[in-house]
NUDORO-424168 format. One record per atom (N, C-alpha, C): residue in one letter; x, y, z; atom name. Coordinates in nm, 3 decimals. Layout:
N
  rest     east    north       up  atom
     A        X        Y        Z    CA
...
***
This chain:
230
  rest     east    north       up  atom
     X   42.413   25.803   15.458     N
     X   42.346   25.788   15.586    CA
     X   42.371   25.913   15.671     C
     X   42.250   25.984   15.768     N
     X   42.249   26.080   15.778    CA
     X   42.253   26.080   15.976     C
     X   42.405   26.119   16.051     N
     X   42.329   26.124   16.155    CA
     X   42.254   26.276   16.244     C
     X   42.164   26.195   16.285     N
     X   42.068   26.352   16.359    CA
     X   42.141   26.345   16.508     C
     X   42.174   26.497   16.493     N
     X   42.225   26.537   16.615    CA
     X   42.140   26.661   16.685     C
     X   42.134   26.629   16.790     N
     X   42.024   26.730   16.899    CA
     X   42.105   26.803   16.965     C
     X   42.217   26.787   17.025     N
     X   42.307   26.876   17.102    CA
     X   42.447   26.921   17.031     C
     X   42.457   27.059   17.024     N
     X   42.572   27.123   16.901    CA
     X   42.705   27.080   16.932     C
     X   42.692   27.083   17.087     N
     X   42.823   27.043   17.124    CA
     X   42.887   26.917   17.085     C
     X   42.853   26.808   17.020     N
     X   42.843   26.697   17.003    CA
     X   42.913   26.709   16.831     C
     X   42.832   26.809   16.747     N
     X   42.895   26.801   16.604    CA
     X   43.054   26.809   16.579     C
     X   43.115   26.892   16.604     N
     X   43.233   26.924   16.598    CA
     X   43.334   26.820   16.635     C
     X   43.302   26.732   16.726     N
     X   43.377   26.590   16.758    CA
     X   43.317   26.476   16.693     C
     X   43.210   26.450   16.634     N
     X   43.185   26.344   16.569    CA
     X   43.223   26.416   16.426     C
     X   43.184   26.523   16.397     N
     X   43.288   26.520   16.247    CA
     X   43.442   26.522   16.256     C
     X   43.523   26.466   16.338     N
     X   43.640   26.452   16.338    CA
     X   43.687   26.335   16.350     C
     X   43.520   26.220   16.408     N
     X   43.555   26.124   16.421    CA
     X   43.534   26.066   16.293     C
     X   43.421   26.120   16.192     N
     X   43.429   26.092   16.077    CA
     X   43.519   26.108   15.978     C
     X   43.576   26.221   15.984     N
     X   43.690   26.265   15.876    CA
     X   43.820   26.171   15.944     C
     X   43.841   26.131   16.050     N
     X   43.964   26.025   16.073    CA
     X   43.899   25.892   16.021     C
     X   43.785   25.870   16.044     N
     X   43.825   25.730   15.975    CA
     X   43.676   25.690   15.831     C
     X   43.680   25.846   15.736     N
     X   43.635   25.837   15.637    CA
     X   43.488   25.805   15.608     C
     X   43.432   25.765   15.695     N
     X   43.256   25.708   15.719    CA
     X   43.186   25.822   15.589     C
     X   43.099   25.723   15.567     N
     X   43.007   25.821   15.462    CA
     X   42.920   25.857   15.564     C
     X   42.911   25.910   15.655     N
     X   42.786   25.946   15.754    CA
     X   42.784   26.137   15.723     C
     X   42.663   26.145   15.710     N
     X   42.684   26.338   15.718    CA
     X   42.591   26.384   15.848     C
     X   42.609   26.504   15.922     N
     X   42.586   26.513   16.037    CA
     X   42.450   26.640   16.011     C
     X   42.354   26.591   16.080     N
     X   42.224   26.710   16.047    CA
     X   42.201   26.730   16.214     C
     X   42.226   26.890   16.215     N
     X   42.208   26.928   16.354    CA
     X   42.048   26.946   16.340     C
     X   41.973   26.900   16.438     N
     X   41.833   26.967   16.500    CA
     X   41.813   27.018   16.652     C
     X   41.672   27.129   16.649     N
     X   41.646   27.178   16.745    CA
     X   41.625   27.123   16.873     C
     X   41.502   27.007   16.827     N
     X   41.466   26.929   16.924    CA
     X   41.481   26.770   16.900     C
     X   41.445   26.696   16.965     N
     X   41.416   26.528   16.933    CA
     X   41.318   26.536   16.805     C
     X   41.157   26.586   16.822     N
     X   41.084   26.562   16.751    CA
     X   41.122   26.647   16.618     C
     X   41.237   26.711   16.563     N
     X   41.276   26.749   16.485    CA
     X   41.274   26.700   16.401     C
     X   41.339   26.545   16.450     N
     X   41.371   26.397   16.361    CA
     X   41.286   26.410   16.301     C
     X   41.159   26.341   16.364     N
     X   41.022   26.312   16.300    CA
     X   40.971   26.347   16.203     C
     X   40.998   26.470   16.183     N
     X   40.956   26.535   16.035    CA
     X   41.047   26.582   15.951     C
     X   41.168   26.499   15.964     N
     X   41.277   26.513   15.824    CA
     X   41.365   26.395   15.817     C
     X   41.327   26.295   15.894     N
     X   41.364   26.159   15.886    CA
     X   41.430   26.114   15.743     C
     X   41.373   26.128   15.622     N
     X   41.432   26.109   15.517    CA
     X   41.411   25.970   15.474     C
     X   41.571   25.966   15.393     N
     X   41.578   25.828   15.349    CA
     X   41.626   25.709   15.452     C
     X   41.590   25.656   15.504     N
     X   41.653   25.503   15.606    CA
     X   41.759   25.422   15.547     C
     X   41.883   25.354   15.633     N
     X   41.802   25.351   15.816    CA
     X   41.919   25.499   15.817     C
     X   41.939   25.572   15.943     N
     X   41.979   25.664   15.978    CA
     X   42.060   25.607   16.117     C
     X   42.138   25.749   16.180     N
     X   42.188   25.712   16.300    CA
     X   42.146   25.827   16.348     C
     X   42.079   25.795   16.505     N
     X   42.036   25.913   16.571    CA
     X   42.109   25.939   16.742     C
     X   42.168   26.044   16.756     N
     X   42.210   26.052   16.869    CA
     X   42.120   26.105   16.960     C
     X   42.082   26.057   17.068     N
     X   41.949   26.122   17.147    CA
     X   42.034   26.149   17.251     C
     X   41.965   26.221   17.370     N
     X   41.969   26.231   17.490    CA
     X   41.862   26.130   17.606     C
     X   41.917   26.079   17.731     N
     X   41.827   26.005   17.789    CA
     X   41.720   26.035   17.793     C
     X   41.662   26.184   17.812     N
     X   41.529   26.196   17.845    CA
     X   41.416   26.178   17.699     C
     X   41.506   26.171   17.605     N
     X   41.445   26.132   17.457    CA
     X   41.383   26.007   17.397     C
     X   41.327   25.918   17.562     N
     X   41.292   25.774   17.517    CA
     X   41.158   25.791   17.420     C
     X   41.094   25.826   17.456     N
     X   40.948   25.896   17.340    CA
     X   40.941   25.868   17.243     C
     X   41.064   25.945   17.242     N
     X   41.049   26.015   17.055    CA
     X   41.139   25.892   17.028     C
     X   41.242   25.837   17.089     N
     X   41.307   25.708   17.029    CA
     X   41.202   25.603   16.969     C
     X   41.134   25.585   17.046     N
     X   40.995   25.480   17.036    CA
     X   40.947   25.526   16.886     C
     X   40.925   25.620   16.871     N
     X   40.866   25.671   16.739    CA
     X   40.940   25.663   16.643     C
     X   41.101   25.728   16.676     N
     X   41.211   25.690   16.585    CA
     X   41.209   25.527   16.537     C
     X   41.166   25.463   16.588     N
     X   41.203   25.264   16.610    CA
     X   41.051   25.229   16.489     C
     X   40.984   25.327   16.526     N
     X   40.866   25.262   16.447    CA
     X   40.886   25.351   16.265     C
     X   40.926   25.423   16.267     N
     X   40.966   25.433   16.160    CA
     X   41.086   25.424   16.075     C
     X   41.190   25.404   16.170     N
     X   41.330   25.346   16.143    CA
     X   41.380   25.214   16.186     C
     X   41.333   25.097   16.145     N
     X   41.330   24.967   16.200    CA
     X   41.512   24.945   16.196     C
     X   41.530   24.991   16.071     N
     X   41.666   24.941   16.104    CA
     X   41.745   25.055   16.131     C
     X   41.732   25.157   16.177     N
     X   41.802   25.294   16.265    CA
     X   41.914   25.260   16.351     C
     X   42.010   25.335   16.416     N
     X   42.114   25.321   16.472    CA
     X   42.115   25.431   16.554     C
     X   42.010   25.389   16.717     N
     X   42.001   25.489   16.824    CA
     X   42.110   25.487   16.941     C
     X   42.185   25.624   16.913     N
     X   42.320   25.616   17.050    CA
     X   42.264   25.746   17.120     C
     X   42.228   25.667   17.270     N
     X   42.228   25.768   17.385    CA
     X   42.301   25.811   17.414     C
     X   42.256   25.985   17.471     N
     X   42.417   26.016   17.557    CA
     X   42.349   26.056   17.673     C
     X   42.425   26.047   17.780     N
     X   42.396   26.118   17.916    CA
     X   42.521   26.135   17.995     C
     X   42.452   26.213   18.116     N
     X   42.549   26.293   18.177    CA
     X   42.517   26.232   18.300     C
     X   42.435   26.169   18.306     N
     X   42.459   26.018   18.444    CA
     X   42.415   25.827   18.405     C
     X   42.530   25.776   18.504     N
     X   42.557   25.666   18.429    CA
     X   42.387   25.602   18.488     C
     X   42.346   25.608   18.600     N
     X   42.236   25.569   18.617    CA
     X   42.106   25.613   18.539     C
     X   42.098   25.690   18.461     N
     X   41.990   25.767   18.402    CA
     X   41.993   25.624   18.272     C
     X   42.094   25.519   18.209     N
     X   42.108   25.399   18.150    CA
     X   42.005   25.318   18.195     C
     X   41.959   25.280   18.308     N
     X   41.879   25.173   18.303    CA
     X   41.737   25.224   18.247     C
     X   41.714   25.333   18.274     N
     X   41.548   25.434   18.210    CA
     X   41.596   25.334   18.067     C
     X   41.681   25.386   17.999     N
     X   41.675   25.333   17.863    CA
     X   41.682   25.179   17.825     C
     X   41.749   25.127   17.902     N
     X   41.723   24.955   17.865    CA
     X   41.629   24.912   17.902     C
     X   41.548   24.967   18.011     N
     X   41.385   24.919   18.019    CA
     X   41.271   24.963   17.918     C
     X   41.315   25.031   17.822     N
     X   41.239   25.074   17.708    CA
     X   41.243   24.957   17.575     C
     X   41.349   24.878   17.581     N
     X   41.327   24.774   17.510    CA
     X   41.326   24.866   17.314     C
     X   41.391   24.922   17.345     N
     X   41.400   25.000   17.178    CA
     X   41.544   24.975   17.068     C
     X   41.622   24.848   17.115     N
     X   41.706   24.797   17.032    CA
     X   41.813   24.935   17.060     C
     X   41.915   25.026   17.150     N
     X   41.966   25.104   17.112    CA
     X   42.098   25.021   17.051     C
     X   42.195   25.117   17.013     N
     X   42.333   25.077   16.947    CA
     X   42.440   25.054   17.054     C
     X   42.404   25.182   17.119     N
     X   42.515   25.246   17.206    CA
     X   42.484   25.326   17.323     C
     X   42.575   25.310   17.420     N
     X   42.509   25.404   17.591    CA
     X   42.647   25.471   17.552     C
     X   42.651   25.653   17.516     N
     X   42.765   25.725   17.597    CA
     X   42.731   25.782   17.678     C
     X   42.826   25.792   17.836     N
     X   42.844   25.877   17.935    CA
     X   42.919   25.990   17.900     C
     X   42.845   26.119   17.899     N
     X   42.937   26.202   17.825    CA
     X   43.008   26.256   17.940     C
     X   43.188   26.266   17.898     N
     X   43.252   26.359   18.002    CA
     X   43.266   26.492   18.019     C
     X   43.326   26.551   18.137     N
     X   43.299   26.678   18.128    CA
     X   43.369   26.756   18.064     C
     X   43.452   26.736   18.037     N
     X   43.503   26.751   17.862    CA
     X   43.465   26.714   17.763     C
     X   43.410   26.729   17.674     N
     X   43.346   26.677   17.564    CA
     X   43.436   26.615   17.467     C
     X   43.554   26.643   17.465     N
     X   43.655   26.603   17.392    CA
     X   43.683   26.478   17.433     C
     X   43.700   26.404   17.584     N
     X   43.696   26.324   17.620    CA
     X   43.595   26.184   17.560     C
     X   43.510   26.254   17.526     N
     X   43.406   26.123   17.469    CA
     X   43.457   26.055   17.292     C
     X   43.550   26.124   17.279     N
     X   43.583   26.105   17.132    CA
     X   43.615   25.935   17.100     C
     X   43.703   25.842   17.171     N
     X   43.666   25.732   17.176    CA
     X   43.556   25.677   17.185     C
     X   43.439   25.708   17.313     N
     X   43.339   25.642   17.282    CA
     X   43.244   25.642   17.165     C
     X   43.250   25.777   17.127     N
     X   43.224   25.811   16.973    CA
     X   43.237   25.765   16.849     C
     X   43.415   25.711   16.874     N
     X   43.457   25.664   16.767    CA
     X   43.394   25.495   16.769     C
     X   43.399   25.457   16.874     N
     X   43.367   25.301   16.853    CA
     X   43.216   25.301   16.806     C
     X   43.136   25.404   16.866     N
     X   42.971   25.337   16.837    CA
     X   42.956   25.365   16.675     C
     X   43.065   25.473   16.640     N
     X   43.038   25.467   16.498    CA
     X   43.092   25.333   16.396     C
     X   43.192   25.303   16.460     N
     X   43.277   25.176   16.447    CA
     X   43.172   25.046   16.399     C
     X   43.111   25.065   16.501     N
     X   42.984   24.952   16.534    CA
     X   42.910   24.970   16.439     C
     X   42.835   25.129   16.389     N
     X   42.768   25.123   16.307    CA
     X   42.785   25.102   16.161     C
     X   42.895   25.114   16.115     N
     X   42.952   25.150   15.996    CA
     X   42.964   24.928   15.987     C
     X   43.044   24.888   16.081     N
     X   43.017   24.741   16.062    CA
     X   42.899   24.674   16.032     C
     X   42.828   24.668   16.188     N
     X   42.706   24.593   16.095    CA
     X   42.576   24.636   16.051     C
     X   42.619   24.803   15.969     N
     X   42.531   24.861   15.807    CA
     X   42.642   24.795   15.681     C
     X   42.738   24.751   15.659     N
     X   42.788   24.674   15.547    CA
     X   42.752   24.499   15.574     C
     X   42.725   24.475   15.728     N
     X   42.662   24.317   15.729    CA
     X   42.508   24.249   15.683     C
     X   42.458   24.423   15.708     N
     X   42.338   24.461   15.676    CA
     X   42.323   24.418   15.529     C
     X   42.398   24.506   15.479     N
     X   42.343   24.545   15.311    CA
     X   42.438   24.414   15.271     C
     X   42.514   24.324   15.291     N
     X   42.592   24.250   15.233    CA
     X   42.460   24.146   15.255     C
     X   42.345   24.102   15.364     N
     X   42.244   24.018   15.366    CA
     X   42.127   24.039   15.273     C
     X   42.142   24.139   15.227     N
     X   42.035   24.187   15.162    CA
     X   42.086   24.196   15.021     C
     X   42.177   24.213   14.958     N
     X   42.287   24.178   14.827    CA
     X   42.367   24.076   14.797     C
     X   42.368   24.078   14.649     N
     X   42.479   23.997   14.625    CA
     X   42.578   24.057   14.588     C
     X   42.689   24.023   14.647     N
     X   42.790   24.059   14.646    CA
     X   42.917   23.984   14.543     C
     X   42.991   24.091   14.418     N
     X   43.086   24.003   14.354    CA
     X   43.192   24.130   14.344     C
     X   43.292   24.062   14.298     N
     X   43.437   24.103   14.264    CA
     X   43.481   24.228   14.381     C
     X   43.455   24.121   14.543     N
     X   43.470   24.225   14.663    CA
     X   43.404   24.354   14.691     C
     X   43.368   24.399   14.603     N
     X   43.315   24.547   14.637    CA
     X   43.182   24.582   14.557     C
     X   43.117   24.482   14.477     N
     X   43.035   24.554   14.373    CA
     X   42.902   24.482   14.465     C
     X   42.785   24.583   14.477     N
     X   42.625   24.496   14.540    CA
     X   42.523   24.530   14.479     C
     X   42.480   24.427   14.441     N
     X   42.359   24.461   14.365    CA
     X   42.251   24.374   14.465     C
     X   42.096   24.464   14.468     N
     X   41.991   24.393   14.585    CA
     X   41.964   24.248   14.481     C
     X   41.911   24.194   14.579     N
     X   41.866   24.030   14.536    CA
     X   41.755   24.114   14.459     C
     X   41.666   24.175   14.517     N
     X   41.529   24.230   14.449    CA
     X   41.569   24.285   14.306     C
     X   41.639   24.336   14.262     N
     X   41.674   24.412   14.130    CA
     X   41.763   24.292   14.025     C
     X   41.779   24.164   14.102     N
     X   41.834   24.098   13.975    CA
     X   41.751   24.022   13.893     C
     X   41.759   24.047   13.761     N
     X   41.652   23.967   13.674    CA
     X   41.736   23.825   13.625     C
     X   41.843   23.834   13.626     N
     X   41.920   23.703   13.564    CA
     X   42.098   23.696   13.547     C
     X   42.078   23.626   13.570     N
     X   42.259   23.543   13.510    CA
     X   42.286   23.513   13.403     C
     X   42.388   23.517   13.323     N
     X   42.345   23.395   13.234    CA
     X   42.513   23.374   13.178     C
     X   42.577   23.280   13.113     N
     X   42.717   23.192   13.102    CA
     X   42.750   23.328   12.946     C
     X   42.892   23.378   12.915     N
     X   42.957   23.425   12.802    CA
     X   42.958   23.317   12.785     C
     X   42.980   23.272   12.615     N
     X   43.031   23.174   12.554    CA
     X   43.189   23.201   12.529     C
     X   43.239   23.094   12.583     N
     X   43.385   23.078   12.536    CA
     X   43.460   23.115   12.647     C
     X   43.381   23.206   12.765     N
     X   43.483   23.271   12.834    CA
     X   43.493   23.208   12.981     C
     X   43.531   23.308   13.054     N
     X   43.493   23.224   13.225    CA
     X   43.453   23.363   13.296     C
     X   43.331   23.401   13.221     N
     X   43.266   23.515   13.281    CA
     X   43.148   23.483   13.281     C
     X   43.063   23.603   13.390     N
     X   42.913   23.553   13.378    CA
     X   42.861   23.719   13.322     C
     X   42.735   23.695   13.294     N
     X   42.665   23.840   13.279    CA
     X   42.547   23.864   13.337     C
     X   42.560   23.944   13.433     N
     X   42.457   24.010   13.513    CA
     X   42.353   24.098   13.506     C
     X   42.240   24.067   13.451     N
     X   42.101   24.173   13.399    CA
     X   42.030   24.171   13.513     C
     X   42.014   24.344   13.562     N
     X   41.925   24.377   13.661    CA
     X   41.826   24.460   13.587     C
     X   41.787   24.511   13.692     N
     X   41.648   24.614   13.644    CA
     X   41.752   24.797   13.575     C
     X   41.916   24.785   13.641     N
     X   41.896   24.899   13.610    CA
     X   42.043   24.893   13.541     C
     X   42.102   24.758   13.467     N
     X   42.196   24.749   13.389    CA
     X   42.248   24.629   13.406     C
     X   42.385   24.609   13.362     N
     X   42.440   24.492   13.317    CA
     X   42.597   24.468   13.346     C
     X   42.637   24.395   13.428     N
     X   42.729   24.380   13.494    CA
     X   42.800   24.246   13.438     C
     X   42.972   24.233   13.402     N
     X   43.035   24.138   13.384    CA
     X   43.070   24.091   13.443     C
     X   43.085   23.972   13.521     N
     X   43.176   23.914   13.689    CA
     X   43.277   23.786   13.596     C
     X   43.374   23.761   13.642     N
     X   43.471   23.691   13.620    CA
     X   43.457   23.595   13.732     C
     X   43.369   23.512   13.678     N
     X   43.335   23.367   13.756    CA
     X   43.272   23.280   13.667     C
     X   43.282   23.143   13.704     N
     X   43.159   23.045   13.655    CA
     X   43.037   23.035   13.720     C
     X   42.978   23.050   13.656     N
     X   42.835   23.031   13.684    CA
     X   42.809   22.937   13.782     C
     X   42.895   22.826   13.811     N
     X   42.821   22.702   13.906    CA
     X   42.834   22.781   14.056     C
     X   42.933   22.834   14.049     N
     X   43.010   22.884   14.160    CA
     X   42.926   23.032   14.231     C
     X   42.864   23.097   14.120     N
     X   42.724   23.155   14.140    CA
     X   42.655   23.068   14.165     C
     X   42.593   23.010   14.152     N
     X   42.480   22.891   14.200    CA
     X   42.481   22.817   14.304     C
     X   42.583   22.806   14.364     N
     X   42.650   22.748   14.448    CA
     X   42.652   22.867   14.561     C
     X   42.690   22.960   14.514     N
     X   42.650   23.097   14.653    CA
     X   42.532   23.097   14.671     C
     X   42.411   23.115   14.558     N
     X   42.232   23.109   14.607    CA
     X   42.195   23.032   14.642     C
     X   42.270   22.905   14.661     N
     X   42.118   22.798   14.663    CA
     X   42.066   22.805   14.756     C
     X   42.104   22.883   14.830     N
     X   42.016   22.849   14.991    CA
     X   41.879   22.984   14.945     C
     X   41.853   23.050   14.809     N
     X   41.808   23.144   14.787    CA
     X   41.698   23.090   14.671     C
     X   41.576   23.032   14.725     N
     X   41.479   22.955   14.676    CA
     X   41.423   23.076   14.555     C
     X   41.424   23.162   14.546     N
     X   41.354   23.256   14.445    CA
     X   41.459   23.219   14.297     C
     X   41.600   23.182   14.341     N
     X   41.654   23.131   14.221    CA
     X   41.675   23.010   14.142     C
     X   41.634   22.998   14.014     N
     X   41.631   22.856   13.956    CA
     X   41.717   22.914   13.852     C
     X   41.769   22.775   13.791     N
     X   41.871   22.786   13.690    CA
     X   41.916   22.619   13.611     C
     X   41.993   22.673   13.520     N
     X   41.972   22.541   13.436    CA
     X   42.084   22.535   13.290     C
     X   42.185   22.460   13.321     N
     X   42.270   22.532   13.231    CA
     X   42.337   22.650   13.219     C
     X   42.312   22.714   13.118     N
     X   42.343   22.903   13.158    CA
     X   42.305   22.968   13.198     C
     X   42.221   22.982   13.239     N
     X   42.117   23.059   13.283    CA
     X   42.081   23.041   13.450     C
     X   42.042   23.166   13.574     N
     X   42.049   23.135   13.653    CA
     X   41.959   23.263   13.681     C
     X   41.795   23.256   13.708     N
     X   41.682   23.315   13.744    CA
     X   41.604   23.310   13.816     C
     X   41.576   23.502   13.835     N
     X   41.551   23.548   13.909    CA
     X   41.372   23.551   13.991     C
     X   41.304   23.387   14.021     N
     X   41.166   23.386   14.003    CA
     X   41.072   23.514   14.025     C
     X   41.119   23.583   14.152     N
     X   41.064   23.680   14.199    CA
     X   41.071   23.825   14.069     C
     X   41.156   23.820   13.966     N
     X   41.121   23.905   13.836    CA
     X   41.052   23.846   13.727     C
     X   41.048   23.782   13.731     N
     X   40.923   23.690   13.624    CA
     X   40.805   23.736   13.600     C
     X   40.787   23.751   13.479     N
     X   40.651   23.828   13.460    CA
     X   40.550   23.724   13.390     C
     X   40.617   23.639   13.300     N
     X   40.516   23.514   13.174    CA
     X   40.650   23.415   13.156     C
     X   40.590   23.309   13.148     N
     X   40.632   23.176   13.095    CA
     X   40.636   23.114   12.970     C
     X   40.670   23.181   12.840     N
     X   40.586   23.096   12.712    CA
     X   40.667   22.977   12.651     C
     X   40.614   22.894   12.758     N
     X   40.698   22.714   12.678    CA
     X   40.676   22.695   12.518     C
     X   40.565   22.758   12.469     N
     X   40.546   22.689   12.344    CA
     X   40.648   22.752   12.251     C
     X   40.689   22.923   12.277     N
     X   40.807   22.971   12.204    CA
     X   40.934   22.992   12.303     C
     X   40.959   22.955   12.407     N
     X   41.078   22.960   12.514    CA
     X   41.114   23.090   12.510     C
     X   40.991   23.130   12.560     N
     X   41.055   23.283   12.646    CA
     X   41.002   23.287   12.770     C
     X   41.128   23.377   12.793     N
     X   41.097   23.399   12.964    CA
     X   41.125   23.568   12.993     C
     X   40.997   23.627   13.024     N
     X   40.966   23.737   13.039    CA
     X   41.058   23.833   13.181     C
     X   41.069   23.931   13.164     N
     X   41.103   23.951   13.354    CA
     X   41.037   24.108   13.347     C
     X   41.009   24.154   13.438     N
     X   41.001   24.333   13.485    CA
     X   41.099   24.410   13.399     C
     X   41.037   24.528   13.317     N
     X   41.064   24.609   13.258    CA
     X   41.086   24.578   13.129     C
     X   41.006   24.449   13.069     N
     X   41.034   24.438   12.945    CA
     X   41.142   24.323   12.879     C
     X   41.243   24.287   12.992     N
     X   41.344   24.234   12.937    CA
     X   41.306   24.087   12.932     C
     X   41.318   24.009   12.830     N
     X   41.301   23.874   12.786    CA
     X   41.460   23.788   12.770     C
     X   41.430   23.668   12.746     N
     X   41.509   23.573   12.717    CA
     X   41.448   23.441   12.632     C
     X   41.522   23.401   12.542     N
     X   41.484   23.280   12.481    CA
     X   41.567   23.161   12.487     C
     X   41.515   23.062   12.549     N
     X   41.599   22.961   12.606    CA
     X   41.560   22.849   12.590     C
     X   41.653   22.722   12.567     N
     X   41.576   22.590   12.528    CA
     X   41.487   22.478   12.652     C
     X   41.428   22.389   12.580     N
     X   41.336   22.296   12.650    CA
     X   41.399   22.270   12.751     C
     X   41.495   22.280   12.773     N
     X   41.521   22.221   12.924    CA
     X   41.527   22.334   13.051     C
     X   41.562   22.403   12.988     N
     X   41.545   22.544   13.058    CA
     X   41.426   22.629   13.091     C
     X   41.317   22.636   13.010     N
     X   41.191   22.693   12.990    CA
     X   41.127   22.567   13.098     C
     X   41.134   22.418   13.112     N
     X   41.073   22.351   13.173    CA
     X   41.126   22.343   13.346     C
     X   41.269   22.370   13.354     N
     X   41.315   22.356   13.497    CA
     X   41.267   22.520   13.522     C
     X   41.263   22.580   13.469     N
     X   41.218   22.759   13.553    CA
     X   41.049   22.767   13.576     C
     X   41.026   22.671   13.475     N
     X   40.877   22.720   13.518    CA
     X   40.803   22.548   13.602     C
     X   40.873   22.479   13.642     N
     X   40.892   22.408   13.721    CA
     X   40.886   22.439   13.849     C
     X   40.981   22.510   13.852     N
     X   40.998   22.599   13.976    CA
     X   40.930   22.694   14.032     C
     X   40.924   22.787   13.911     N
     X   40.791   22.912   13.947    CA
     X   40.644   22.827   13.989     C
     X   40.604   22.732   13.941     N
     X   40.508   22.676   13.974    CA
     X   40.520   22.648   14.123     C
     X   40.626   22.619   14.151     N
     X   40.677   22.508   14.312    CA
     X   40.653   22.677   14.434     C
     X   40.712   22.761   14.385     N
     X   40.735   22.889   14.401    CA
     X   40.604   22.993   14.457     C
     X   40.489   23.005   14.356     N
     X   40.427   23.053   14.369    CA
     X   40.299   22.998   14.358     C
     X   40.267   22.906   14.297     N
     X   40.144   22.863   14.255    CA
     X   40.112   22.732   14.355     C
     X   40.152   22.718   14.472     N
     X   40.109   22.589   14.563    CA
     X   40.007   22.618   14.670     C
***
C-alpha cells in the first residue's frame, strides 16, 4: 500500500513513523494533488492531502472507494470546509510549527489505518492458522484428508493444508450462502462451472474437477439450483 504525499516536508517523519512500527506502507512524493489521479495504481491507497485539496479528494473517493484520506492543515478551523464535503476522511492533522511535533498525530492515523486495512481484508478472506488469507472469491473447495485431522484447501492459485476439522470450517461459513458442503467436501458455488449427476463430477474455474458420491453431487447441486437458478 502506497501513501501519496504532496508536501516534502511531511516524508521524512512519516518514514520514521513507518520504520518504528514496521507498516508495509511505501511513501510516493507528488507535485500536486492531481498528481494522484494519474498514478493512483493498485487500491485502496493512503493519501495525505492538504485542506484546500477537497476536489481532487472527491475524485480520489470515486476511484478509491476504499482509500485512506488524512488531511493536514495549518488551521484548526479550515476542518469544518472538510467535514462538510462528506468524503469519508480517516484523519484531521493540525500540523505544528514544528513538523516534528506532528509525529504522534502521524503515528496514530497510521495506527488507524494499518487496523482497519487487516479488518478489511480479514472480511473479505478466510482466514486459517492465524496468519494465512486466502479471498472467499479464489476458493474452489475444501475437502476432509483421510485418516487425519486436516483439511485441504484448493484455490484458483494452489493448495493449502490447515490442521482442522472440517465441521469447524463449516461452522465458520455458514453464515456464507455461496458455500455448500456435505460430508468431506465443502464448496465453493460461486466457482462452479457444470454439475454432472449422472457421472458425479463437479467442475470449478480453471479446469479443476472433483468426483463425489450421490449424496454429495445431489446436496451441491441442490444448492446451486437454490443459489442461482430462482
Amino acid at each position: 500500500m502506497r501513501i501519496f504525499i504532496v508536501e516534502e516536508q511531511l516524508v521524512q517523519i512519516t518514514k520514521e513513523v513507518i520504520d518504528a512500527h514496521q507498516y508495509p506502507f511505501d511513501i510516493h512524493l507528488v507535485t500536486e494533488p492531481a498528481a494522484i489521479l494519474r498514478d493512483i495504481g493498485e487500491l485502496p491507497n493512503i493519501y495525505f492531502l492538504t485542506a484546500d485539496s477537497a476536489d481532487v479528494a472527491w475524485q480520489i473517493r470515486e476511484l478509491d472507494v476504499h482509500g485512506y484520506l488524512i488531511f493536514f492543515t495549518d488551521c484548526a478551523g479550515a476542518l469544518d470546509d472538510i467535514v462538510g464535503q462528506y468524503i469519508a476522511p480517516t484523519a484531521y492533522i493540525v500540523k505544528q510549527e514544528e513538523i516534528s511535533r506532528s509525529w504522534d498525530d502521524i503515528a496514530f492515523a497510521l495506527q488507524s489505518v494499518f487496523s482497519r486495512e487487516i479488518l478489511r481484508q480479514n472480511t473479505n478472506c478466510f482466514v486459517f492458522d492465524n496468519e494465512n488469507r486466502v479471498a472467499y472469491e479464489d476458493i474452489l473447495y475444501f475437502e476432509t484428508i483421510p485418516r487425519t485431522r486436516k483439511v485441504m484447501l484448493h484455490t484458483r492459485n494452489g493448495t493449502y493444508i490447515i490442521a482442522d476439522f472440517l465441521k469447524n470450517i463449516k461452522a465458520k461459513l455458514a453464515s456464507h450462502a455461496e458455500f455448500s458442503g456435505v460430508n468431506s467436501y465443502l464448496i465453493n458455488l460461486n466457482n462452479v462451472t457444470r454439475i454432472d449427476r449422472k457421472n458425479g463430477v463437479i467442475a470449478f474455474k480453471g479446469d479443476a474437477q472433483i468426483h463425489a458420491g450421490r449424496r454429495v453431487i445431489t446436496t451441491v447441486y441442490k444448492d446451486f439450483q437454490s443459489q442461482f437458478l430462482h
